[in-house]
C-alpha positions in Angstrom: 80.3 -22.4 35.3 81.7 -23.5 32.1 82.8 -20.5 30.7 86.2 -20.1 32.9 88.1 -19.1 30.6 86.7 -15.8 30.4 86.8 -15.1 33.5 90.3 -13.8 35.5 91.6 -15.3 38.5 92.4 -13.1 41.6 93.4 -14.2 44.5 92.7 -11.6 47.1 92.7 -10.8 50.5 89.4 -11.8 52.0 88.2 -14.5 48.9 89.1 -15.5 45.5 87.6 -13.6 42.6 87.1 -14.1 39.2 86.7 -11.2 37.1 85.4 -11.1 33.5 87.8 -10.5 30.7 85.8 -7.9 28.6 82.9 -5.4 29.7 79.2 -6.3 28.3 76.0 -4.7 28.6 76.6 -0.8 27.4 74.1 1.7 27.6 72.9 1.1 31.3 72.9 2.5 34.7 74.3 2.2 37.5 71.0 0.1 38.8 70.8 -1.2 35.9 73.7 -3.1 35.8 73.5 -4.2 39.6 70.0 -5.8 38.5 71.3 -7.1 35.1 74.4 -8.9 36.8 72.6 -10.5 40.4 70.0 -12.1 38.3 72.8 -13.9 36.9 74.8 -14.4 40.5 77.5 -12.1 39.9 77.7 -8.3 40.6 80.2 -5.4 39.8 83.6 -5.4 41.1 84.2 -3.1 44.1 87.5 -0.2 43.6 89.4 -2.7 45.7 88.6 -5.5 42.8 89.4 -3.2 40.1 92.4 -1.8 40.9 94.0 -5.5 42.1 92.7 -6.4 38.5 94.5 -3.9 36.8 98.0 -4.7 39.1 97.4 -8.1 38.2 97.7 -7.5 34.0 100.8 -5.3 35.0 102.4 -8.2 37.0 102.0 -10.4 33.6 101.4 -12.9 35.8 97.7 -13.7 35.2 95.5 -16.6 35.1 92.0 -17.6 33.5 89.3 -18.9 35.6 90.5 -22.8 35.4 94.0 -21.4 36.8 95.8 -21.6 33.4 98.3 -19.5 32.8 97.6 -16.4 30.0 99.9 -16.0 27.2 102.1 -12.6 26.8 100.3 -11.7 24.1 96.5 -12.8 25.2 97.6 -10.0 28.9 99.5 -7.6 26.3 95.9 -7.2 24.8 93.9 -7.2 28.2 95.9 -4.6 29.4 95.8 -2.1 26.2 92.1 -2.5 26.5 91.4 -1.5 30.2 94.4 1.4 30.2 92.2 2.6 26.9 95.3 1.6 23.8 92.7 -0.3 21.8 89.4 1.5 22.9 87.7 4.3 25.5 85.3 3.5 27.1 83.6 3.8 31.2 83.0 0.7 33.7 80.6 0.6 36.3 82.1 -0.1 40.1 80.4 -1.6 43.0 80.3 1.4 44.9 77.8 3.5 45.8 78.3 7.0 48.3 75.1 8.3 50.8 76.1 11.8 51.4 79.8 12.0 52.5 79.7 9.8 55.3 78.1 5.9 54.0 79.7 3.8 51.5 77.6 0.8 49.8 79.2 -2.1 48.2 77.0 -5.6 47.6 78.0 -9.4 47.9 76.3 -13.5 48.0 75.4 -14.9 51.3 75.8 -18.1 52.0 72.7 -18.5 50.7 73.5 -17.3 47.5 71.5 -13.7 48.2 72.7 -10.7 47.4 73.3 -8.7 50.7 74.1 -4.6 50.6 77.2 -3.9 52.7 77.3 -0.4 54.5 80.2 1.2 55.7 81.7 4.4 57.1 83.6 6.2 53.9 87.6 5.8 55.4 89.4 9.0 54.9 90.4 10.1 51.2 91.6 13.3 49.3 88.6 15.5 49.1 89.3 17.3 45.8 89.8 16.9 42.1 93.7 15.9 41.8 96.4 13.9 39.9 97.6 10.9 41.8 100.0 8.3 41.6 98.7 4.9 39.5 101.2 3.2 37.9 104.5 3.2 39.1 107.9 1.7 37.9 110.8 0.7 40.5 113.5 -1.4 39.9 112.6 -2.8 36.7 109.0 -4.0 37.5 105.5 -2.5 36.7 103.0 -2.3 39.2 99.7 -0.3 41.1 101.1 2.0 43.4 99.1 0.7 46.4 100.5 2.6 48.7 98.2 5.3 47.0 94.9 4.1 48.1 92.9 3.1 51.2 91.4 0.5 52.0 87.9 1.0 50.2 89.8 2.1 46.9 90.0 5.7 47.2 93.5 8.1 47.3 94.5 8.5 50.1 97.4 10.3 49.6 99.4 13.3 46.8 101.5 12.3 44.3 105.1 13.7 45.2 105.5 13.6 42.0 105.2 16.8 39.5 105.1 14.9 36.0 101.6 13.4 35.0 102.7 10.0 33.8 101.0 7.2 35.1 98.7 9.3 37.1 95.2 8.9 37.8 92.5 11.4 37.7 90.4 11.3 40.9 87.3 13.1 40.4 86.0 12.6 45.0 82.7 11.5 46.1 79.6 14.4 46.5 80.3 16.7 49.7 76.8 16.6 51.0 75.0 15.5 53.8 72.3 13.7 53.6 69.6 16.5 54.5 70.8 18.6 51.0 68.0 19.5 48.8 70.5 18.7 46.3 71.4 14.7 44.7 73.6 13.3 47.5 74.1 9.7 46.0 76.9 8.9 43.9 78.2 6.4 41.8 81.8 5.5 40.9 83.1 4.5 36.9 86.5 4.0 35.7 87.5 5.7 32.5 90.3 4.3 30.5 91.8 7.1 28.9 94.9 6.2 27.9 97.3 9.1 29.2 95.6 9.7 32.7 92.1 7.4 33.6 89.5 8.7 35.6 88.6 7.5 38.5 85.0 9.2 38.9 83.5 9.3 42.4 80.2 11.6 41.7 78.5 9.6 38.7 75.0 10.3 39.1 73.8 6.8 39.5 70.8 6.9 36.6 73.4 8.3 34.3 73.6 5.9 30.8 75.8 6.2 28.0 76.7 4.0 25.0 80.2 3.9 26.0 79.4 2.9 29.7 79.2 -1.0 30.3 80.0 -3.3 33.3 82.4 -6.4 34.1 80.7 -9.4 35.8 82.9 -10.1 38.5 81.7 -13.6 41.0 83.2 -14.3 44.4 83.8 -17.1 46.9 81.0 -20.0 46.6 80.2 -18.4 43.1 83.8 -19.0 41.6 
């Protein structure tokens, strides 16, 4: 690649990341964009991705994809973009629900082909709420992790009764497979600026001008 300085570095728990800088490609869905982005070799980021994004612009301790540090001012600007400051606008996330039971993420081989990753949805808060996001304690700025399972979702009530730095979780579709009703969902983020949206029941062919994706490449690929 030699375009690494658009790119952000994340050093996370299974691989290192690097997740684009800006969102591209508006108008699509949610196929659309999987397509658009593994005929280039990189895919959407998962919730996981995302949300360790986001914590990292808050920790001001970020770098670009040839591991040089970012300026105040260059993360200052990343960070009013995504939490919506500058502009509003949806991102497609690597996460796809089957019912209420199977959740789909994607990632390269070895081989450098795109497999399709199944797993059993972990237990998360079933219904529309406010939850905690950002949090501040003692003097620093950070996700509240604590918040979330492992796959990205809430997990857990804000104990909170203000709604600053809260984040709107809109759950997954609450139907088995066997409805006659649409039983596969997608997942966008929303960047509004007072309380983003975490949306769990996009309908997958949904496209709007404002929706776009963020090319994110892992392991071999960074």
């Amino acid at each position: 690649m030699n375009n690494l300085q658009e790119y952000i570095f994340l050093e996370t728990k299974d691989q290192p990341v690097l997740i684009e800088k800006t969102i591209s490609h508006k108008g699509i869905n949610f196929y659309q964009a999987q397509e658009i982005l593994q005929a280039e070799q990189a895919t959407l980021p998962t919730i996981p991705v995302y949300l360790a994004f986001i914590d990292c612009l808050l920790s001001k301790k970020v770098y670009d994809g040839n591991k040089k540090e970012l300026g105040r001012l260059e993360i200052t600007d990343l960070l009013e973009q995504v939490l919506g400051l500058r502009e509003q606008y949806e991102e497609w996330l690597d996460a796809e629900f089957r019912g209420c039971t199977t959740y789909v993420y994607h990632r390269f081989n070895e081989e450098g082909d795109v497999e399709e990753v199944r797993r059993r949805v972990a237990n998360h808060l079933k219904e529309k709420c406010l939850v905690d996001f950002i949090k501040r304690e003692n003097g620093k700025v950070g996700l509240a992790r604590e918040t979330y399972n492992k796959q990205g979702l809430p997990k857990k009530l804000s104990e909170r009764e203000d709604s600053e730095g809260k984040l709107i979780f809109i759950p997954p579709i609450n139907k088995n497979l066997n409805s006659r009703k649409r039983v596969v969902s997608a997942v966008t983020f929303r960047n509004l600026p007072k309380n983003p949206i975490l949306y769990c029941n996009r309908n997958p062919l949904l496209r709007t001008g404002t929706t776009g994706v963020r090319a994110v490449r892992y392991g071999t690929k960074v």
